[in-house]
N, C-alpha and C positions, 0 to 999 in steps of 0.2 A: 461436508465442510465447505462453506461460501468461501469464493474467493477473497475478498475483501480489501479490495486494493485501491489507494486512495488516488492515484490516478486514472480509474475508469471514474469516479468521482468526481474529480476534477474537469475530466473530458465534458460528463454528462450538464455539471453548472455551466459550460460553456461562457458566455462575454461575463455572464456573474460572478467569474470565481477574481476574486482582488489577492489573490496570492497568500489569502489565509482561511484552510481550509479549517471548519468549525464542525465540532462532534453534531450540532444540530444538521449539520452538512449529510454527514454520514449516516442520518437516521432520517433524512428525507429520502421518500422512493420515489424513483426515478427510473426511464429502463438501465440507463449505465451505473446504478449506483449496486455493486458488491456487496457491501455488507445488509441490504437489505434484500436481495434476490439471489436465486439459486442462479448457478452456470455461469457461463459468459456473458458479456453486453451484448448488445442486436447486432454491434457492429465493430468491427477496429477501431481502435483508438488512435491509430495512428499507424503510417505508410513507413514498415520497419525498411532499415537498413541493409547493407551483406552483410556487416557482420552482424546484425540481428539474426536476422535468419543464420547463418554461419551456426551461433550460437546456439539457437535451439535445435539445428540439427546433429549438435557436437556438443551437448552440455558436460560443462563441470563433472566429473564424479564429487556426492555430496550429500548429504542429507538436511539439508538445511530447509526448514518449510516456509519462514518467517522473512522481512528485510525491510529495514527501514534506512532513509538516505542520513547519513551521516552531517550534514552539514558542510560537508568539502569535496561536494562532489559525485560523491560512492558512495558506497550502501555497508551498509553493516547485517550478515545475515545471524541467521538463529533456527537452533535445531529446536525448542521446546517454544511454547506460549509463554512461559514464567519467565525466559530470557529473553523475548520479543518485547514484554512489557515493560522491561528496565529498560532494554535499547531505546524505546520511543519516550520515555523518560527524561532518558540522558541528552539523545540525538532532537526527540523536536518537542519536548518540553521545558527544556533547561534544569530539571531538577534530578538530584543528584540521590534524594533523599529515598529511603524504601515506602515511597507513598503508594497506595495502590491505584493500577488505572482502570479505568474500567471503560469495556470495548461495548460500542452501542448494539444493541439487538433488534 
């Protein structure tokens, strides 16, 4: 399972990314880009915090695989794919509606 996390994404567009990241975004390969490459990026994305670290050395008990940012903030997690795809729906497409989305390969 690729990570597919749209701020390794984001990192990898560097001065290019204008604050709207685009499905053509996520199907361009790149080394930091997730959803088209196995594993991690080459490098960090970024010089975590304590309670970063704090966190991953102390995570949640949880099963949630999924998470998308909510729009205030936070994040909205999700245990299955079928509930990740409404979230990102709801959360950063504005539609409410059962349209399907479909994740780039």
């Amino acid at each position: 399972m690729r990570l597919q996390t749209d701020p390794t994404v984001i990192y990898g567009l560097g001065e290019r990314f204008d604050g709207n990241l685009r499905a053509s975004d996520l199907r361009t390969d790149m080394p930091y880009n997730t959803y088209t490459r196995d594993g991690l990026p080459p490098t960090p994305i970024t010089m975590p915090g304590a309670a970063s670290i704090h966190a991953v050395l102390h995570p949640d008990k949880g099963d949630a695989l999924y998470f998308v940012a909510n729009g205030n903030g936070g994040h909205y997690f999700s245990r299955t794919l079928k509930e990740h795809e409404s979230a990102v729906q709801k959360f950063q497409l504005g539609n409410t509606a059962s349209q399907p989305l479909s994740i780039p390969e």
